[in-house]
C-alpha positions in Angstrom: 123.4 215.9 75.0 120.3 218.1 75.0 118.5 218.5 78.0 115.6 217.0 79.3 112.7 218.4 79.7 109.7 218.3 82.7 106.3 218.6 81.7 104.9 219.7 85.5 101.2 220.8 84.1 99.0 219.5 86.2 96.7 218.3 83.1 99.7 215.7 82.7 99.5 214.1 86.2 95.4 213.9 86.0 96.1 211.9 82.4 98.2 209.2 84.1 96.4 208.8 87.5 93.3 207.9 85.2 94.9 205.4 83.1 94.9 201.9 84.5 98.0 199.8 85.3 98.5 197.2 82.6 97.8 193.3 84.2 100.4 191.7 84.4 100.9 188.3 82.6 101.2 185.2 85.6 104.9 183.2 85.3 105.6 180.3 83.2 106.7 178.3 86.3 104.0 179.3 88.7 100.9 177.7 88.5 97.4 178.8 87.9 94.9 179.2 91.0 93.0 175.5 90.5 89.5 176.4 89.7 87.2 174.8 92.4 85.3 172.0 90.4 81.1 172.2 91.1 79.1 169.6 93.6 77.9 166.5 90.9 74.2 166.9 90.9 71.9 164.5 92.5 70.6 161.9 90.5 67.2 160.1 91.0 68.9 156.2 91.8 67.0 153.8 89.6 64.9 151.1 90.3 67.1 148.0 90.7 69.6 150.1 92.9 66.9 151.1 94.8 66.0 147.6 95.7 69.5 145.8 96.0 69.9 149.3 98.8 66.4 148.0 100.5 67.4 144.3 101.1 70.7 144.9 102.2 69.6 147.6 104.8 67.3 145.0 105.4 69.8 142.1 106.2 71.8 144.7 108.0 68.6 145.1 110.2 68.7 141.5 110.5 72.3 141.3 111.7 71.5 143.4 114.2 68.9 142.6 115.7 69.9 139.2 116.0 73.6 140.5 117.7 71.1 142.6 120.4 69.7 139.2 121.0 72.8 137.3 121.7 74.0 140.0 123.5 70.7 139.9 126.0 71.0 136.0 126.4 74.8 136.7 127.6 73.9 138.9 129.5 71.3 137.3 131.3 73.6 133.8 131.5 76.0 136.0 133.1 74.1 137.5 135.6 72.7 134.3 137.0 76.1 133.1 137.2 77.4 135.9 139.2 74.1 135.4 141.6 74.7 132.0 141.9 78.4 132.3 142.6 78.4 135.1 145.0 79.2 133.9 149.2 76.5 135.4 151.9 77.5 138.5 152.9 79.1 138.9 156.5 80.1 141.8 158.3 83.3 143.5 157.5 85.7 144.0 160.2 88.4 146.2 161.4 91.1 144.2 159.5 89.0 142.8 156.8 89.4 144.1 153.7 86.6 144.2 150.9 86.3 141.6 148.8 85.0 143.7 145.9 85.5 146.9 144.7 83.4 148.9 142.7 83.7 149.6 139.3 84.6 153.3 138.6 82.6 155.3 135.9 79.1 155.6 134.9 76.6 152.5 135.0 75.3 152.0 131.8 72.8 149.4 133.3 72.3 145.7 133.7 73.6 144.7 130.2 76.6 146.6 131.1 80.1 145.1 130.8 81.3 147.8 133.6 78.7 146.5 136.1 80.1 142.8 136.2 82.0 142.2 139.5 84.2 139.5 140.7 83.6 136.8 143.4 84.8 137.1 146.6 87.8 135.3 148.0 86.0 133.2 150.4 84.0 131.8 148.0 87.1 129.9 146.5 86.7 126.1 148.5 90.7 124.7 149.0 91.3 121.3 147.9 92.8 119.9 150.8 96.1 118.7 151.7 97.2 116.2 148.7 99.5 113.4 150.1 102.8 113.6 148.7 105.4 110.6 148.3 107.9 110.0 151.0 110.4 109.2 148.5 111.4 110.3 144.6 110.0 108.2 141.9 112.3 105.8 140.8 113.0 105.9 137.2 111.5 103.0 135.2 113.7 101.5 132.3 111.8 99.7 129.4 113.3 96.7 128.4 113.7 97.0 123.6 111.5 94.5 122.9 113.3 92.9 119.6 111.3 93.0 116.5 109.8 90.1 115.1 110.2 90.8 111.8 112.1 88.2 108.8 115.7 88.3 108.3 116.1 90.4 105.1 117.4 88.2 102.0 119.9 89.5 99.7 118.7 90.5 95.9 121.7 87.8 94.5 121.4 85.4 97.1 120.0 82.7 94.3 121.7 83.6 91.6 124.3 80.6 92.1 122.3 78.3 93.5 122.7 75.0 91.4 120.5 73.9 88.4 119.2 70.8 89.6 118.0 71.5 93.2 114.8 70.0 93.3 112.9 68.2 90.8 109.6 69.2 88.9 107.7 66.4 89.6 108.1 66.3 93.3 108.1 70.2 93.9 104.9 71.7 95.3 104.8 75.0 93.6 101.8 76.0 91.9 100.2 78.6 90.4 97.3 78.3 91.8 97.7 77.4 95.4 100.6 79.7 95.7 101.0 82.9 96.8 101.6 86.7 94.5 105.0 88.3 95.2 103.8 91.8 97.1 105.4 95.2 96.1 108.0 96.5 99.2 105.9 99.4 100.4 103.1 96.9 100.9 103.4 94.7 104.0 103.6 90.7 103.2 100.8 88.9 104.1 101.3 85.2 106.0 101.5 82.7 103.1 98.9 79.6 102.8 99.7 76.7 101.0 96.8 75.4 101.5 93.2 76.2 102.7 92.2 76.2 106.4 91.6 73.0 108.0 88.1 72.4 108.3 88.2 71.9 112.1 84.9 73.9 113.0 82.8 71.2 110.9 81.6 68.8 113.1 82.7 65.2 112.9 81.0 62.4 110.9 78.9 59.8 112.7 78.0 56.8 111.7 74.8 56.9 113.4 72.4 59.1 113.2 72.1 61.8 116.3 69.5 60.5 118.7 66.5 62.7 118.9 67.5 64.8 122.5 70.1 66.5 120.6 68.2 68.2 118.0 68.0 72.0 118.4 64.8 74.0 118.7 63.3 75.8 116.1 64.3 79.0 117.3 68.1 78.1 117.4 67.5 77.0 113.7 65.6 79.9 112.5 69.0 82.2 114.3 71.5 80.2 112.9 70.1 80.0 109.5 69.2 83.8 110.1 73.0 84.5 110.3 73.9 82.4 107.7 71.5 84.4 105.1 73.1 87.8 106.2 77.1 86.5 106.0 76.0 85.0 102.8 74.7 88.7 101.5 77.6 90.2 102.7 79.7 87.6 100.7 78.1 87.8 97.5 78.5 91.9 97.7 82.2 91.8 98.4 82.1 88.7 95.7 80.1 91.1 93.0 83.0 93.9 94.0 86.0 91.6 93.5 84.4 89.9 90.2 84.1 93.6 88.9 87.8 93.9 89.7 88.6 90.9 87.3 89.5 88.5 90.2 89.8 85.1 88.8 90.4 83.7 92.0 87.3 85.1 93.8 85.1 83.7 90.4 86.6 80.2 91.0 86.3 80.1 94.8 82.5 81.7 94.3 81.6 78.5 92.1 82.7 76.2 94.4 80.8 77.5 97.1 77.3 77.6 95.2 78.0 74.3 93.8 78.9 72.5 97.2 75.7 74.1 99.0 73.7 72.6 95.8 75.7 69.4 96.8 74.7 69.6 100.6 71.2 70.2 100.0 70.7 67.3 97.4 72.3 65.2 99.6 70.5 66.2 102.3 67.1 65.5 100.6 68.0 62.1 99.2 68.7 60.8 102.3 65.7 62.6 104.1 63.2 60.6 101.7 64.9 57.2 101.8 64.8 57.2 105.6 61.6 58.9 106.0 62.9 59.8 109.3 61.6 62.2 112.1 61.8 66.2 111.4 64.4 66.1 114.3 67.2 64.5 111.9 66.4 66.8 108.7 66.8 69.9 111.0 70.0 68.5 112.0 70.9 67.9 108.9 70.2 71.4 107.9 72.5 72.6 111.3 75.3 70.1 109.8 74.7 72.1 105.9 74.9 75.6 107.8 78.3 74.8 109.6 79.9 73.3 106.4 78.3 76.3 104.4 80.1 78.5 107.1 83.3 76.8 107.1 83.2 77.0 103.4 82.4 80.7 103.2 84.7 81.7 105.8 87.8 79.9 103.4 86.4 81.4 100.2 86.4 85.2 101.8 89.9 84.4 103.1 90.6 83.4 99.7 88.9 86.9 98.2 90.5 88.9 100.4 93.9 87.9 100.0 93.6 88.0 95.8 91.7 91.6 96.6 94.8 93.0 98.4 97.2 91.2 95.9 95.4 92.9 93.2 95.3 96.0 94.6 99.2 96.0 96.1 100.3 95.6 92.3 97.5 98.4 91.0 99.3 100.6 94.1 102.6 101.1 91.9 102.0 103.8 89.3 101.2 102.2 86.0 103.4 104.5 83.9 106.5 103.6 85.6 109.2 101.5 83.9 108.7 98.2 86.2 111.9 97.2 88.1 112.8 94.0 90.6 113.3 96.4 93.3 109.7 97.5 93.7 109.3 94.2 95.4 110.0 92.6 98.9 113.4 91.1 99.2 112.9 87.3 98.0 111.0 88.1 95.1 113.3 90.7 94.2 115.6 87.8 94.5 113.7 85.1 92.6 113.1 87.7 89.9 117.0 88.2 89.4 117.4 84.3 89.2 114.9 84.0 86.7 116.4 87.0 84.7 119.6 85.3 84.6 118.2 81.6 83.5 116.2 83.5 80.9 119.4 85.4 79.7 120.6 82.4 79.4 118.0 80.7 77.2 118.3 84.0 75.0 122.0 83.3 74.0 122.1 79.3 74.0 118.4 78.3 72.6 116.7 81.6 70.9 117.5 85.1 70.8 115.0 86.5 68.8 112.0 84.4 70.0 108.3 85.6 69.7 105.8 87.1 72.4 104.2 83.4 73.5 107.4 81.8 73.2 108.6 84.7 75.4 106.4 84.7 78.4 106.0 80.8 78.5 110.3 81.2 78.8 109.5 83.8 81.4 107.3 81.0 83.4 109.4 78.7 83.0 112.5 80.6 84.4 110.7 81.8 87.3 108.9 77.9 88.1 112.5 76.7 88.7 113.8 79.5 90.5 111.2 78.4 93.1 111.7 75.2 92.6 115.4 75.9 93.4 114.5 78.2 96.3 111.9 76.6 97.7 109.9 79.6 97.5 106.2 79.8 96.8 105.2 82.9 94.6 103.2 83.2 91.5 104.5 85.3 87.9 102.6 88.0 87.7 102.4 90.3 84.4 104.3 93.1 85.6 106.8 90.7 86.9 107.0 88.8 83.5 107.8 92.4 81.8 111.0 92.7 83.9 112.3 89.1 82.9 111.2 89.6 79.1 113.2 92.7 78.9 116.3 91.0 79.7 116.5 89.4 76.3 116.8 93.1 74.3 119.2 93.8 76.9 121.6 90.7 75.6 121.1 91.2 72.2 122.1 94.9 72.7 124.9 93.7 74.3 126.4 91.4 72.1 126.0 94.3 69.4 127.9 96.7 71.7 131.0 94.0 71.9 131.4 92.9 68.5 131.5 96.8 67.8 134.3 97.6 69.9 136.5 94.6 68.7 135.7 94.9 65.1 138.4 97.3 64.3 141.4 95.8 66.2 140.5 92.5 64.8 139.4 93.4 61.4 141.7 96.4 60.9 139.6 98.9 60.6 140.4 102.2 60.7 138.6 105.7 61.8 139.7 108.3 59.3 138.9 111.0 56.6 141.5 110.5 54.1 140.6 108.7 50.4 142.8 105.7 50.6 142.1 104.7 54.4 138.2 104.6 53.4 138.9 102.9 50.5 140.7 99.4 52.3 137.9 99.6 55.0 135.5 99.1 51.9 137.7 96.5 50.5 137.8 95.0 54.0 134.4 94.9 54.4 133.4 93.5 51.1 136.6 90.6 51.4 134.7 89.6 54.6 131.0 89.6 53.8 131.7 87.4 50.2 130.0 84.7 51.0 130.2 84.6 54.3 134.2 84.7 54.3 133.7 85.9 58.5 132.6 82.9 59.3 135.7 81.0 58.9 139.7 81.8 60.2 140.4 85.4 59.7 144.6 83.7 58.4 142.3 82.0 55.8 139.9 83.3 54.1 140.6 82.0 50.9 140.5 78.2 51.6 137.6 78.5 53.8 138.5 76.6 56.7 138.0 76.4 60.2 133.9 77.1 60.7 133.0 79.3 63.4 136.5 79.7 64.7 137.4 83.3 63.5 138.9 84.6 66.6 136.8 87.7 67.1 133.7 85.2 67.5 136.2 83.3 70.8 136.4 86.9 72.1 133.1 87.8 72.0 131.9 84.6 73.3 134.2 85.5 76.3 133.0 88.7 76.7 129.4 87.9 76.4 128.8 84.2 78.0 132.1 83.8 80.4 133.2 87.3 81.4 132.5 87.0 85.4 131.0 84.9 88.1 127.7 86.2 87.2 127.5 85.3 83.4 125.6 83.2 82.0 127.8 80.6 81.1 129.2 80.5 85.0 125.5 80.3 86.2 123.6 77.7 84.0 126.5 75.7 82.5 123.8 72.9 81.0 122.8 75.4 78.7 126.4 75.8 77.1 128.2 72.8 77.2 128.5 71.8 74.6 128.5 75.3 72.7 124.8 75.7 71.4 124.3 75.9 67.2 122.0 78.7 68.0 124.6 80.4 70.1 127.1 80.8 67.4 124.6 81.5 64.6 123.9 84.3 67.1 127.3 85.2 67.3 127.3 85.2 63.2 124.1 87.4 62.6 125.6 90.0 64.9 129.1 90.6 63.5 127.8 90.2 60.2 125.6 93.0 61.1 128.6 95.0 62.2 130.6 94.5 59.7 128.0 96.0 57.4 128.5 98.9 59.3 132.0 99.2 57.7 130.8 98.6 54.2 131.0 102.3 53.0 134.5 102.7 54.4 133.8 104.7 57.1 131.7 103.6 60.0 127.7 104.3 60.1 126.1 102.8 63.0 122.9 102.0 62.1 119.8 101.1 64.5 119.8 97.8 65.8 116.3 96.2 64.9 114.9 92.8 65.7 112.8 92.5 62.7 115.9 93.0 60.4 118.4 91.1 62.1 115.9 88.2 63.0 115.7 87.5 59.0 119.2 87.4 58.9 119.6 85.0 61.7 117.9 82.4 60.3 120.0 82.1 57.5 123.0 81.5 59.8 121.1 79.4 61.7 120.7 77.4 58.3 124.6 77.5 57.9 125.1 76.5 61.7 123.1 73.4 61.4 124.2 72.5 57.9 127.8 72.5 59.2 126.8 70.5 62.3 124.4 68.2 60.4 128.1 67.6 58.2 129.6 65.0 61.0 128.0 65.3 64.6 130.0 63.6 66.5 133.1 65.8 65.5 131.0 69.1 65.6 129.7 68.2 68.8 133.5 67.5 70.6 134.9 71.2 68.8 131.6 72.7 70.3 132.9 70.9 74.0 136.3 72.0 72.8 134.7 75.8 72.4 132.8 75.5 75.8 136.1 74.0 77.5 138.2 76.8 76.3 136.0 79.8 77.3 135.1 78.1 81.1 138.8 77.6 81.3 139.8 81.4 81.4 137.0 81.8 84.5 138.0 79.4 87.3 136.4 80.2 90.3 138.5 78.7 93.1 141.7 79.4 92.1 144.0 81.2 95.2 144.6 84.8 94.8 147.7 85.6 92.5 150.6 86.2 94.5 151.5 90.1 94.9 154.8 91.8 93.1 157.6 92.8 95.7 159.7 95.6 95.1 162.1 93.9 97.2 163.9 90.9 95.5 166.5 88.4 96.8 169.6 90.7 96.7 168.2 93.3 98.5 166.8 91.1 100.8 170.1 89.6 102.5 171.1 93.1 102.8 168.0 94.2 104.5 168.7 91.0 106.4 172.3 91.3 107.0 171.6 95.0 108.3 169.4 94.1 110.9 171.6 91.4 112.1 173.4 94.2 114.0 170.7 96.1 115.8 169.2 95.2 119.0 166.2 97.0 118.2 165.9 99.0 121.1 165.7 102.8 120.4 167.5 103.8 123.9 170.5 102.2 123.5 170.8 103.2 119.6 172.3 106.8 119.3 169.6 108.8 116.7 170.3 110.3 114.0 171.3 114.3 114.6 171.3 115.4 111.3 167.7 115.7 111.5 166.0 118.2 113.8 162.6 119.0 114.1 161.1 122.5 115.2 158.7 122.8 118.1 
C-alpha cells in the first residue's frame, strides 16, 4: 500500500474554510415548514349586504330595547311587592335574631337581582287550629250499579226458526216506518214505529173559545216570533240533509209545507163564513202555531234519525269488502237468515238470476226474516251486497263438489302416461254424447233412469242436505218436492266438469256465469221436457229424491251408542274377579313387586 500523504500548507486550510457547506436536502418522511398563508384582504361589502346588516342590527336594537323594558316593569312590580309585604319594624332584642340578612357583594342598584330581600318571619299570619275528626273515616263502599244495556242476541239464533211464523198480510214491517239496522261501533238508537203522539196539540172543541181566553197581541206576536226562528232553523238542517240525498227528510219536509198550507186555508174559510170577532182568528192562528210545532218537532225527529242512519253506514270505510259482522247483533242475525233463505232460492228456483231479479230476492228474504223475528229493520244497499253475494258463493260451491267426486265416480284418472289420457278422453266424450250424464251411469246405452246418475244423489247431499244448517234442513218448502231448476242446476255443473276431462288430462278452467248460464238453460229445457213427459210420476220420483236426501239428516235421532273394548266374556271375568274383593285397600295385602323411590 503506498502511503498517504498530508498536504499541511496553510494555503490548503484557507481554501476549505472559504468554501461553503453543501445544504442539505430535507427527509422524505419529514415534512416541510407550512408556509403561513396571508390575511384575505378587505373587501368593500356591497350594497344589498350592507342593508340586510342595517335592519338586522336594527331589529337586534329592537330586541333590546324592548327586553330593558320588561326588565324595568319587573323590577318595579317587584319592588312594590316587597314594600307592601315587609312587617313594621320593631326593636331587636337580646334573643331575637334578624329576620334578614344582607346580601353579600356589591349593589348593582335598584334593578339589581342581589338587592331583593326576603320577608320577615312574622309577617307569615298562621291559619289557626283546623278541627280534626274524633274518629277515622269510615270507608264508603259503592254499590255496581248493573248496566242497562240489551241482552246480546246470537248471530244464528234465527237461522231455524220456522218458515211460516207470521203471515204477510198481518205483519207490521215496513219499509218506510221502520227502522235502518246501525253498524256495531255506532250506538242503537230507540226504535219508533210510529210517530209521536200528538199530545201537545190542544184538544178539539166543538165550540168556539169564548172571547176572555184569547191571548194578547204580544203573546201572539212571541209565539209566532219563535215559530219563524224554529222554522229557519228547520229548513237549514232540511237544505243540509236534502244535499245529503235524504229521502226521508224530502218526504217529511212536503208534508209539513203542505199541512201549514192546509191549516191556513182552513183557517181562512172558516174566518169569512163566520165573520167572527179578531179574538177567534188569533186563536185560530195560536191553534195553527201549536200544530205547526208539533208537526215540526216530529219531522226534525224524523231528519235526525235518517241523518245519523245515513251517516252510521257512510262511517264504515267504503272500500272494505262489507261483512254481517259490521252490524249490531240482531241484524247481524237477520242478515244471516236472509243469506240462508236466499241460498236457498239460488239452488231450488234460479241460480243464475239477473241484478233486479237479485235484489228484489234479496228483499224479499230479508222482509220474512222480520216477519219471522219480529224485528223491525229496513235492507239497506250495503246490506243487500252481503245477501247477493251468497248466490256466487253456491254456485262456486257446487263446482267445487262435483270436482272432487268426478273422478271416483267417473273413473278418472290423474296421470302422464299415453294410454291413461287416452280412456279419460274416451270417458269424457262417452259421457257428454248427447247428454249420456244425465241418465244411470250402469246404462248409458239404453238411456234410462233421468236425473238419477248417482254422482248427481251425492252432490245433492253434499250441497242441499250435508248438516243442520243447509239449505234443505232450513227451508224444506223450497225442496220438497226436488225443484226442476235444482237438478238442471245439478246438470249444467257436472257437465261443465266433465268438460274439464275432455282432453284426457284435467284443465280446470274459470268458472263464469255468462258461460255456464247459456248452458243452463238448455238443461233447464231437458228438465222440464222430462217433467212435462208425465207429472204426476215426475213429481212423486222428485218426492222420492227429496225423501231420500232428508232421510240421511235426521235431527233428533239419540246419540249412537259408543264401541267398548270390553265385550261379554271379558266382562264376567271382570265380574267374577271382583266378586272376591272387599274393596278396602287396608285389609288387601299390596303388591311388593313394585317399589317406588322417594
Amino acid at each position: 500500500m503506498s502511503p498517504q500523504c498530508v498536504n499541511d500548507s496553510p494555503d490548503s486550510s484557507d481554501a476549505e474554510s472559504k468554501t461553503p457547506p453543501p445544504k442539505r436536502r430535507p427527509r422524505v418522511n419529514r415534512e416541510a415548514t407550512p408556509v403561513p398563508t396571508p390575511p384575505p384582504r378587505s373587501r368593500r361589502p356591497s350594497g344589498k349586504q350592507a342593508l340586510n346588516d342595517k335592519e338586522n342590527l336594527e331589529r337586534m336594537r329592537a330586541q333590546i330595547a324592548a327586553l330593558e323594558k320588561k326588565l324595568k316593569k319587573d323590577a318595579s312590580k317587584a319592588s312594590k311587592s316587597k314594600s307592601q309585604n315587609q312587617a313594621p319594624t320593631r326593636p331587636l332584642g337580646d334573643g331575637d335574631v334578624e329576620s334578614e340578612e344582607p346580601m353579600s357583594g356589591a349593589d348593582d342598584g335598584p334593578d339589581s337581582d342581589d338587592s331583593a330581600t326576603f320577608p320577615s318571619a312574622n309577617a307569615i299570619k298562621p291559619l289557626g287550629n283546623i278541627p280534626l275528626p274524633s274518629q277515622k273515616p269510615k270507608p264508603v263502599t259503592l254499590r255496581k250499579n248493573k248496566r242497562s244495556t240489551e241482552p246480546r242476541t246470537a248471530a244464528r239464533a234465527f237461522m231455524r226458526l220456522p218458515e211460516g211464523r207470521g203471515d204477510a198480510e198481518n205483519s207490521d214491517v215496513d219499509d218506510d216506518v221502520a227502522e235502518r239496522a246501525l253498524p256495531r261501533q255506532i250506538p242503537s238508537l230507540p226504535r219508533t214505529s210510529s210517530p209521536p203522539p200528538r199530545s201537545s196539540s190542544p184538544p178539539r172543541s166543538s165550540s168556539p173559545p169564548p172571547r176572555t181566553s184569547s191571548p194578547p197581541a204580544s203573546q201572539f206576536l212571541s209565539s209566532a216570533s219563535q215559530f219563524l226562528s224554529s222554522a229557519s232553523q228547520f229548513l237549514s238542517s232540511a237544505s243540509q240533509f236534502l244535499s245529503a240525498d235524504s229521502k226521508v227528510v224530502s218526504h217529511a219536509s212536503q208534508l209539513f209545507c203542505a199541512t201549514i198550507a192546509l191549516i191556513l186555508a182552513r183557517s181562512h174559510c172558516l174566518f169569512l163564513r163566520t165573520k167572527q170577532t179578531a179574538e177567534f182568528f188569533s186563536a185560530t192562528i195560536a191553534l195553527i202555531l201549536a200544530c205547526s210545532h208539533c208537526l215540526f218537532l216530529w219531522t226534525k225527529q224524523t231528519a235526525e234519525f235518517s241523518h245519523s242512519t245515513s251517516a252510521a253506514a257512510e262511517a264504515l270505510e267504503p272500500n272494505t269488502k262489507p261483512a254481517a259482522g259490521d252490524y249490531a247483533d240482531i241484524p247481524h242475525a237477520l242478515i244471516l237468515r236472509a243469506c240462508a233463505e236466499y241460498s236457498a232460492r239460488i239452488l231450488a228456483h234460479n241460480p243464475y238470476p239477473d241484478v233486479p231479479m237479485q235484489i228484489m230476492s234479496a228483499k224479499e228474504c230479508f222482509k220474512s226474516a222480520c216477519r219471522a223475528t219480529r224485528e223491525r229493520y229496513v235492507l239497506t244497499d250495503r246490506m243487500g251486497k252481503i245477501i247477493r253475494a251468497r248466490g256466487s258463493q253456491k254456485r262456486g260451491k257446487m263446482v267445487e263438489i262435483f270436482r272432487a267426486l268426478c273422478p271416483s265416480h267417473f273413473g278418472f284418472v290423474r296421470s302422464t302416461a299415453r294410454k291413461q289420457i287416452d280412456a279419460n278422453r274416451l270417458k269424457a266424450k262417452a259421457l257428454l254424447e248427447q247428454a249420456s250424464f244425465h241418465y244411470k251411469f250402469e246404462d248409458p246405452i239404453s238411456r234410462t233412469g233421468f236425473g238419477e246418475n248417482k254422482i248427481i244423489a251425492a252432490a245433492r247431499q253434499a250441497m242441499t242436505f250435508k248438516d243442520k244448517d243447509s239449505s234443505g234442513v232450513l227451508f224444506p218448502s223450497y225442496f220438497n218436492p226436488y225443484p226442476v231448476s235444482a237438478l238442471a242446476f245439478e246438470l249444467a255443473t257436472l257437465e261443465f266438469v266433465i268438460r274439464e276431462w275432455s282432453t284426457g288430462s284435467f284443465i280446470q278452467a274459470k268458472f263464469t256465469e255468462k258461460d255456464v248460464a247459456k248452458v243452463y238453460k238448455v238443461h233447464l229445457a231437458d228438465t222440464q221436457t222430462w217433467n212435462a213427459c208425465n207429472e204426476a210420476v215426475t213429481e212423486n220420483i222428485r218426492r222420492k229424491w227429496y225423501r231420500r236426501a232428508s232421510e240421511t239428516f235426521i235431527t233428533d235421532t239419540p246419540e249412537a251408542a259408543l264401541s267398548s273394548n270390553i265385550d261379554s266374556a271379558q266382562a264376567d271375568a271382570l265380574r267374577a274377579e271382583l266378586s272376591g274383593r272387599t274393596g278396602d285397600t287396608e285389609s288387601e295385602p299390596e303388591d311388593e313387586g313394585m317399589t317406588v323411590d322417594a
